[in-house]
C-alpha positions as CSV (number, residue, x, y, z in Angstrom):
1,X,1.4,18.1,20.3
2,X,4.3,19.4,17.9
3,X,4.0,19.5,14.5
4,X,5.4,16.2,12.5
5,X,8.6,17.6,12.0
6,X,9.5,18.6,15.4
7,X,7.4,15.4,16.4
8,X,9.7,13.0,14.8
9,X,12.6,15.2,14.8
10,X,12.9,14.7,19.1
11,X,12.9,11.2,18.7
12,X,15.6,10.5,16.6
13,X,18.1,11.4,19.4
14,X,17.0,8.0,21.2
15,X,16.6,6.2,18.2
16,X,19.7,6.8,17.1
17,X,21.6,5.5,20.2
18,X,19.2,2.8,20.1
19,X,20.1,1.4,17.6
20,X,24.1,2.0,17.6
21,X,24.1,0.6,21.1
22,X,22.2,-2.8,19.7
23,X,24.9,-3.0,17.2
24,X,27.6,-2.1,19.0
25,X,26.8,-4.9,21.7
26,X,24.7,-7.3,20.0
27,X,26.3,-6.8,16.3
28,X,27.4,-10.4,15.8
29,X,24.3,-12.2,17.2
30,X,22.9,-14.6,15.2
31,X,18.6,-13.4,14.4
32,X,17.8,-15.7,11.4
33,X,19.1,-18.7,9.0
34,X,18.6,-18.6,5.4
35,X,17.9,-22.3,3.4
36,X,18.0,-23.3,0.4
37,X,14.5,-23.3,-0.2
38,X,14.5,-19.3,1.2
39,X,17.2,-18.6,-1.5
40,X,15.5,-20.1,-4.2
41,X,11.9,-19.1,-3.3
42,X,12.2,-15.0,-3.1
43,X,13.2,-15.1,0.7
44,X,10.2,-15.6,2.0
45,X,9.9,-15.5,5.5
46,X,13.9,-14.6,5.9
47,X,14.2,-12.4,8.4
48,X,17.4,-9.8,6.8
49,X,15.6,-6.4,7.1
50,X,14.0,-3.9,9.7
51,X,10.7,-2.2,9.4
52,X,9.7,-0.4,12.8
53,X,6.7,1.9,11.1
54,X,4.1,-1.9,11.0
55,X,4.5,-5.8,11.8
56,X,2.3,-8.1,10.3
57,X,1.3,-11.0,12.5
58,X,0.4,-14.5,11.5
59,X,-2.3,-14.1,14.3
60,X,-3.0,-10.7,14.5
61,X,-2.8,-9.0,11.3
62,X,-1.3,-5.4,10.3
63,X,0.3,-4.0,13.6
64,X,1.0,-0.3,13.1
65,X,3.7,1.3,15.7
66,X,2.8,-1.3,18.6
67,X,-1.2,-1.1,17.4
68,X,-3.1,-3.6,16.2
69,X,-5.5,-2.0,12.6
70,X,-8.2,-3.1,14.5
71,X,-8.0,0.0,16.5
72,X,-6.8,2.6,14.4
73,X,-9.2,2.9,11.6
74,X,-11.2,5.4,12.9
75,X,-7.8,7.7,11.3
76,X,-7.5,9.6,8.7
77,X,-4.6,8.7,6.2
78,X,-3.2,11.9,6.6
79,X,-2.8,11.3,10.6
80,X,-1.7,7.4,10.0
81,X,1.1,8.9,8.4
82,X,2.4,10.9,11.4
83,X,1.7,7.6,13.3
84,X,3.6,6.3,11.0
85,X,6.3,8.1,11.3
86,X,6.8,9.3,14.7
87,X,5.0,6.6,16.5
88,X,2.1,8.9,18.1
89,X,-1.4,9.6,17.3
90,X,-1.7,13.6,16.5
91,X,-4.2,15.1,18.7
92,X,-6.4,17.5,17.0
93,X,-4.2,20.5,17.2
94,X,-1.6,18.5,15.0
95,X,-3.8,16.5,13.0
96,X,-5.4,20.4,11.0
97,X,-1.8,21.7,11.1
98,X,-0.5,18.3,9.1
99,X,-3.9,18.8,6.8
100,X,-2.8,22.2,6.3
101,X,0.7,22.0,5.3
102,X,-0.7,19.5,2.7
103,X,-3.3,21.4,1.4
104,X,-0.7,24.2,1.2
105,X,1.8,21.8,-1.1
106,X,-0.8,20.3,-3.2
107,X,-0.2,22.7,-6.2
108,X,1.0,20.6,-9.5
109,X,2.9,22.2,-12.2
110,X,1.3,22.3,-15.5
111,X,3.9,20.3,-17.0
112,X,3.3,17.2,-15.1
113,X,-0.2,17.2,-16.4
114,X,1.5,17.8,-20.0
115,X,3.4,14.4,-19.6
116,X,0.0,12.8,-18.3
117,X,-2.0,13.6,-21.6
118,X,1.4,12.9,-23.8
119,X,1.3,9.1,-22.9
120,X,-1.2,7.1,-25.3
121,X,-4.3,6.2,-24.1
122,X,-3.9,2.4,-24.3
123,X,-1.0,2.7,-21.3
124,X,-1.9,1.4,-18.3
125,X,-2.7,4.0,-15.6
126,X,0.0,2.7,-13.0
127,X,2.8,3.4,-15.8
128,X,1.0,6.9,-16.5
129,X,1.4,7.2,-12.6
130,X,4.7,6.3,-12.3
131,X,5.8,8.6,-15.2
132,X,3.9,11.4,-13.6
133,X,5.5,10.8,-10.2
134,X,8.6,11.0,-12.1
135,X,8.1,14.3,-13.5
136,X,7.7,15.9,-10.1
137,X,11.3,14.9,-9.3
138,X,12.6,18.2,-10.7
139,X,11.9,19.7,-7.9
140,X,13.3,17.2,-5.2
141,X,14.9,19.4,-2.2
142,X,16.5,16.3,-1.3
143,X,18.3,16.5,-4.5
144,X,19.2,20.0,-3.9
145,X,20.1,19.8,-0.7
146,X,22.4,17.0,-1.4
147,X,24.4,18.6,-4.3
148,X,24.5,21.5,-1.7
149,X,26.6,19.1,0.4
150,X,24.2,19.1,3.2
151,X,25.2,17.2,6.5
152,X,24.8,13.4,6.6
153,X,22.5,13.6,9.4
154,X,20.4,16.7,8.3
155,X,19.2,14.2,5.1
156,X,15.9,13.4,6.5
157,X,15.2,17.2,7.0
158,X,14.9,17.2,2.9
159,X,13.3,14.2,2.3
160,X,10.5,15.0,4.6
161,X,9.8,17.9,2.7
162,X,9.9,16.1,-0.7
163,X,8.1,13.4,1.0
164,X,4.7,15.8,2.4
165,X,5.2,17.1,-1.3
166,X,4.6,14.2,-2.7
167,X,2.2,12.9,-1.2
168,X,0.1,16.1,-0.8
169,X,0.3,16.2,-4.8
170,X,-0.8,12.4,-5.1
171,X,-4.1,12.5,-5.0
172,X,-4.1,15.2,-7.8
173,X,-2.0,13.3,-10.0
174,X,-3.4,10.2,-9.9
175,X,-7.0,11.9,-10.5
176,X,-5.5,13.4,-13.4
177,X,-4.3,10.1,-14.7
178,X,-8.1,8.7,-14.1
179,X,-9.6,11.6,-16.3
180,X,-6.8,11.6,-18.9
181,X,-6.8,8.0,-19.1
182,X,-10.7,7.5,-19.3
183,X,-11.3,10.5,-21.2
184,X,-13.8,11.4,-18.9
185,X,-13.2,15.0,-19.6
186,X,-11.8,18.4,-18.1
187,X,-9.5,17.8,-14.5
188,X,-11.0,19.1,-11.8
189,X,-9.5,21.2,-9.5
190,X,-8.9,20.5,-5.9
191,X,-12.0,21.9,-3.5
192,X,-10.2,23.4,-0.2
193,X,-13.3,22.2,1.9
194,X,-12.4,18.6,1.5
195,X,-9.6,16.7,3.2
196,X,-6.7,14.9,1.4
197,X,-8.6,11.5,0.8
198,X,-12.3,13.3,0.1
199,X,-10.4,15.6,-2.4
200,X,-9.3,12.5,-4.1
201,X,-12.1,11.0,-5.7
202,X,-13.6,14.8,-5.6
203,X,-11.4,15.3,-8.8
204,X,-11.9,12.0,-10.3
205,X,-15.2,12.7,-10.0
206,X,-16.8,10.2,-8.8
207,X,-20.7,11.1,-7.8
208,X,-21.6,10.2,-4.4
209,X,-25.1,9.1,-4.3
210,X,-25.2,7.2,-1.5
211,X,-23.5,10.0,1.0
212,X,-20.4,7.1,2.2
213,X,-17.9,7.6,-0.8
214,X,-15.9,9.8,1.4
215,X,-16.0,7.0,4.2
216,X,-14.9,4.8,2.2
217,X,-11.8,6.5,0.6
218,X,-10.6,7.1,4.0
219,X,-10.9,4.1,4.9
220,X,-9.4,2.4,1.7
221,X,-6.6,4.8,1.7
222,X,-6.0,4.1,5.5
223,X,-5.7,0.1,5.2
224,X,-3.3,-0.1,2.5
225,X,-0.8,2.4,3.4
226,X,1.4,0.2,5.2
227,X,2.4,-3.5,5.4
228,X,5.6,-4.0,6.5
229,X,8.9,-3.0,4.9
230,X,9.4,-6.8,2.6
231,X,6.5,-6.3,0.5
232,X,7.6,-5.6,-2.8
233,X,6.4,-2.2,-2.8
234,X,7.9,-1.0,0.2
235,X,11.4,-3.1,-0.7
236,X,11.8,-1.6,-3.5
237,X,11.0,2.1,-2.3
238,X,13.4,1.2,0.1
239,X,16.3,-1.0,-2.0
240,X,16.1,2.7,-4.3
241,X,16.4,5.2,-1.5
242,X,19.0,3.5,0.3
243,X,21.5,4.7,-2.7
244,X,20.1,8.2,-1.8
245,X,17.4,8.5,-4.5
246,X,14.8,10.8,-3.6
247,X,11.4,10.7,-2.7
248,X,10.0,10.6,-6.2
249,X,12.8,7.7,-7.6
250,X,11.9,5.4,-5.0
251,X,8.2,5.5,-4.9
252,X,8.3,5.3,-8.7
253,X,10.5,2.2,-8.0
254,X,7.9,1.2,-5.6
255,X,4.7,2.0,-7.9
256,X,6.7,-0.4,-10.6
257,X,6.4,-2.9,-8.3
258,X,3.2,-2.4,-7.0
259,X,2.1,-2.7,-10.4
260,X,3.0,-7.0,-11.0
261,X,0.1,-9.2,-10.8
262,X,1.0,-10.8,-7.7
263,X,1.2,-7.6,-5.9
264,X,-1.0,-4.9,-6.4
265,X,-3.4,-6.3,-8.8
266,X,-4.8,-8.8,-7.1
267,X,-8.0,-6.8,-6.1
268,X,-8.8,-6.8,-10.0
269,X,-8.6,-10.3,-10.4
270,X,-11.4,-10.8,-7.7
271,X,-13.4,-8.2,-9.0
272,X,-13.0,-10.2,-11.9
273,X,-13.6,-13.4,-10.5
274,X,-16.7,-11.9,-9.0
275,X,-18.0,-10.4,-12.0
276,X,-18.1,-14.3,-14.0
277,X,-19.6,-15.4,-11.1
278,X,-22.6,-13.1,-11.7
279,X,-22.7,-13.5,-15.3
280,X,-22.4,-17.4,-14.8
281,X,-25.2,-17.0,-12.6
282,X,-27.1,-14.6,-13.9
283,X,-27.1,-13.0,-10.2
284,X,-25.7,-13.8,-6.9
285,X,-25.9,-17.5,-6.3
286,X,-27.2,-19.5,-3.2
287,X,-24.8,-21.1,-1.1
288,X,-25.2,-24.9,-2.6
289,X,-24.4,-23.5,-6.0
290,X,-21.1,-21.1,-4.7
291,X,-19.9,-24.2,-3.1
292,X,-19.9,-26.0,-6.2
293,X,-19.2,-24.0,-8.5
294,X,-15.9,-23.5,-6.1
295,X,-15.2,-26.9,-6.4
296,X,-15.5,-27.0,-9.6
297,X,-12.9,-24.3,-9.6
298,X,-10.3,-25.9,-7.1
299,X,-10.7,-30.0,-8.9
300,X,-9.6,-27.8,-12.1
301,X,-6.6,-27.2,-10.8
302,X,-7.2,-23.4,-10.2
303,X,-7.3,-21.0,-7.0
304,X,-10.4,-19.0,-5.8
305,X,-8.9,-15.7,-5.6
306,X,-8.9,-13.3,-2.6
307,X,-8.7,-15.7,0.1
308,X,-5.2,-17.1,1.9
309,X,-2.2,-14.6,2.5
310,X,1.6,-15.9,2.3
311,X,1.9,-14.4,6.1
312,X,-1.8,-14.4,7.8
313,X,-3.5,-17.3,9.4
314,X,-6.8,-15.7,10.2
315,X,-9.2,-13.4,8.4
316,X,-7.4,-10.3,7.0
317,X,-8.6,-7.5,9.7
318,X,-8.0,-5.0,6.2
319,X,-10.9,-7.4,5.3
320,X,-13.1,-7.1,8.7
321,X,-12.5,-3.5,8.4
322,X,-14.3,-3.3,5.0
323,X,-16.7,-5.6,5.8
324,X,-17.7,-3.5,8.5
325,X,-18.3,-0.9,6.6
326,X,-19.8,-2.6,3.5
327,X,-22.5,-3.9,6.3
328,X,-23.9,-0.4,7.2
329,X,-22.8,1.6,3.9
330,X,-24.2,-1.2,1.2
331,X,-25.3,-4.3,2.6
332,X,-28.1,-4.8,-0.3
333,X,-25.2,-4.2,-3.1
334,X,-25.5,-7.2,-5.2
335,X,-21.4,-7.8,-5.4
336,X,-21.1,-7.5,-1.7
337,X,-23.9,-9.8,-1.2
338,X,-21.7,-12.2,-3.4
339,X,-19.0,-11.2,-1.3
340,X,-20.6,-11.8,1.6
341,X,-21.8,-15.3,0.5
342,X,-18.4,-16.1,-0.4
343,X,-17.4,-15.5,3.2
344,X,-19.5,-17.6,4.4
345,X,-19.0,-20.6,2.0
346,X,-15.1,-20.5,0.7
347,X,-13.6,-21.2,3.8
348,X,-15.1,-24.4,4.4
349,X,-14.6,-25.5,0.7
350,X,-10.9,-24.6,1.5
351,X,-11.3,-26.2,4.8
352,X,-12.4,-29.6,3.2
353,X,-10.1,-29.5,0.4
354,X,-7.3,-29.6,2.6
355,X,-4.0,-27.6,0.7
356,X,-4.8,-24.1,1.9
357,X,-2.7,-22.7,4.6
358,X,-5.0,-19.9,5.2
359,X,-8.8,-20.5,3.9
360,X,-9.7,-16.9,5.8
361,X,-10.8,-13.5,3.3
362,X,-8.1,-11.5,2.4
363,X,-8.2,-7.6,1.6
364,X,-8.7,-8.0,-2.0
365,X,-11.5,-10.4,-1.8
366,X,-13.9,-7.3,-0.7
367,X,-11.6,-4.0,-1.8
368,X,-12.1,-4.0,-5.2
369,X,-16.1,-5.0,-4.9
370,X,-16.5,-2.0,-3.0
371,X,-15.0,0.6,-5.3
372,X,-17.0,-0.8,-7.9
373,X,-20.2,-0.7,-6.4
374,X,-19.4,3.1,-5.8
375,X,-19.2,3.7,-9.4
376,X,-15.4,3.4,-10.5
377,X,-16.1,1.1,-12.9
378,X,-12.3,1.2,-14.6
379,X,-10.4,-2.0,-12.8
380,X,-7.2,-1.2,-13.8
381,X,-7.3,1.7,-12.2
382,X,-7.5,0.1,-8.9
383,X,-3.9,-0.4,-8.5
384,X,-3.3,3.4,-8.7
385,X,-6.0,4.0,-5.6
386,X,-4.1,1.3,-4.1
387,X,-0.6,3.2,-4.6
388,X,-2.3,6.6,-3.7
389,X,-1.9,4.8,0.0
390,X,0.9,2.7,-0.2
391,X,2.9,6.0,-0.4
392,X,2.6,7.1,2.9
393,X,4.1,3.6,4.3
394,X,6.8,3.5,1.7
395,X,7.4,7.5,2.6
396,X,7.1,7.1,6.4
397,X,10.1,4.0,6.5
398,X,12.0,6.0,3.8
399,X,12.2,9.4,5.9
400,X,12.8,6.8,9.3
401,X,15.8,5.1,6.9
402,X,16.8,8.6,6.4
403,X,17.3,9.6,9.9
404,X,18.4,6.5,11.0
405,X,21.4,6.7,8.4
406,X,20.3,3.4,7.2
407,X,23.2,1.9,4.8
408,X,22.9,1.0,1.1
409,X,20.8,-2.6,0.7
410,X,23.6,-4.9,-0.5
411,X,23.0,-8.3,0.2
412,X,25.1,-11.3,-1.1
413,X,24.2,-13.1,-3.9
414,X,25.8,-16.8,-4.6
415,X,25.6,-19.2,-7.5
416,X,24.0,-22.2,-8.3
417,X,27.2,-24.2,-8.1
418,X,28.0,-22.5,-5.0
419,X,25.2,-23.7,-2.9
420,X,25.4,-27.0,-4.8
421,X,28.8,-27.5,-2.7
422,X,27.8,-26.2,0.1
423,X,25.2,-28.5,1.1
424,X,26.9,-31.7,-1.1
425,X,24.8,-31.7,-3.6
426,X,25.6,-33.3,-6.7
């Protein structure tokens, strides 16, 4: 199998006159209706963009290039990524020459490290990240290439390159932020036996005493990378590189948003969650006193966090993926035995209460149990682990948008007054 350039390079040919000939004959077909409620409630559900790298299904879950998660997370990240992007699974010849070339880009400048330990402590570590990520755009090719004047259709080429640099440097940088952040001590270099998710928590230095730590990076950095291209992670990676920002503008963009509450947070505030539970309990509670305690918790007018999703209808399978794990790796951990009990009892609560659209686990509600229980004990560091991953999908669509020639996001915006008339409103 060709290497991930040349693997994604042949197929832009077709994709290309794909997609012109869709236009071109199909351009003025009608594919979605936006309401009033859609235009005052963030879009949700409007369908106005294109994501070809995943599809989540009310149904099914995270569909990656035609593949349901379910089957796919036996990968690596590194190898998602070339899924990802050129919609095949690298064999193994492929897979060590992509590992390679990553290993052989990792190398971060001293200086980014200077702007790491600059911030103050007190900052929280997705703005340390961001700022970091920042700092590497000095050395965007993209950006060179483009004051260059380099070909319209040759822009991919560039942003490839900054792309597999970034994200080869990632787990460095954000391991950097950990140790700065924490003041946990000296960074610690890279080890060239380990692969690109192992290496991560390698220099964060997290002990593995349990011999799973590295199966449970991969995995963790395999389930989040990719979602769809409406999240607000990947939207705004995208909304920034459609004006031809680089690489390292729009994932900063991307990490920003990543970083609100009711995005990438959310796996803190069920570790949280979790964490009164035990205190409250003084341990993991049976099931009589979970149930109500959680009604106690929904008749106050407050959610249990980690279960529902605002597109699934059945259990998360980012969930049944950790859960899987969780049962072989940890099963006597107390949180996960919480967890577990959880699963068991919430979605009947939810069932009985009635207002839940989706009573079923989601990721969160197990994600950040786990990393605690393996010893990173710093929850608002979570978000950067999470962001770690989300770069490759926000990468992979941004290099696709690339070759594709994909347009600057404009959409229309309208006033109050202006829908008022339109539907007769008073």
């Amino acid at each position: 199998m060709a290497s991930i350039r040349d693997a994604f390079k042949s197929k832009i040919p077709s994709l290309r006159e794909d997609v012109e000939r869709l236009v071109a004959e199909h351009g003025d077909k009608v594919i979605a209706e936006a309401t009033v409620a859609q235009a005052y409630g963030g879009m949700r559900g409007l369908r106005c963009m294109v994501c070809d790298t995943s599809l989540v299904k009310p149904d099914k879950g995270l569909i990656l290039r035609g593949t349901p998660l379910s089957e796919l997370t036996h990968l690596s990240p590194e190898d998602e990524f070339y899924l990802l992007l050129t919609g095949d699974i690298p064999d193994k010849a492929a897979s060590k020459e992509l590992g390679d070339e990553l290993a052989s880009r990792s190398h971060v400048p001293d200086y980014v490290f200077d702007v790491i330990r600059a911030v103050p402590k007190t900052s929280h570590p997705m703005a340390m990240l961001s700022m970091a990520v920042l700092a590497l755009e000095e050395g965007s090719k993209f950006r060179a290439a483009y004051n260059e004047g380099v070909r319209k259709e040759e822009y991919w080429e560039s942003v490839l390159d900054d792309s597999l640099d970034l994200i080869a440097k990632l787990p460095t940088v954000a391991a950097a932020v950990y140790r700065v952040r924490y003041d946990l001590g000296d960074l610690i270099p890279r080890d060239p036996n380990l692969d690109w998710s192992a290496n991560f928590t390698h220099m964060m230095g997290v002990p593995d005493t349990t011999g799973t730590l590295g199966e449970l990076t991969r995995l963790y950095l395999m389930i989040h990378a990719d979602h769809e291209g409406g999240n607000v992670s990947a939207n705004l990676c995208h909304t920034a590189g459609s004006a031809l920002s680089d690489s390292y503008y729009s994932v900063a963009a991307g990490l920003c948003g990543l970083a609100g509450p009711l995005h990438g947070l959310a796996n803190q505030e069920c570790l949280r969650f979790h964490l009164q539970i035990m205190e409250k309990f003084g341990g993991v509670p049976s099931k009589d006193q979970l149930k109500e305690y959680a009604w106690e918790i929904l008749n106050s007018g407050r959610v249990i966090p980690g279960f529902g999703h605002a597109v699934l209808r059945e259990t998360d399978p980012r969930y049944t993926a950790l859960h899987e794990f969780a049962m072989k790796a940890c099963p006597d951990a107390e949180l996960f035995k919480l967890a577990n009990t959880m699963y068991e009892v919430i979605p009947g609560v939810l069932t009985e209460h009635g207002k839940a659209k989706n009573v079923n686990p989601n990721v969160d509600a197990l994600s950040g149990v786990l990393l605690y229980e393996y010893g990173i004990k710093q929850p608002r560091f979570y978000t950067a682990i999470f962001g770690v991953s989300r770069a490759l999908g926000m990468l992979a669509q941004l290099v696709v948008n690339r070759a594709m020639k994909t347009p600057i996001t404009r959409p229309k915006s309208v006033s109050t007054a202006w829908i008022k008339e339109q539907v007769g409103a008073k």
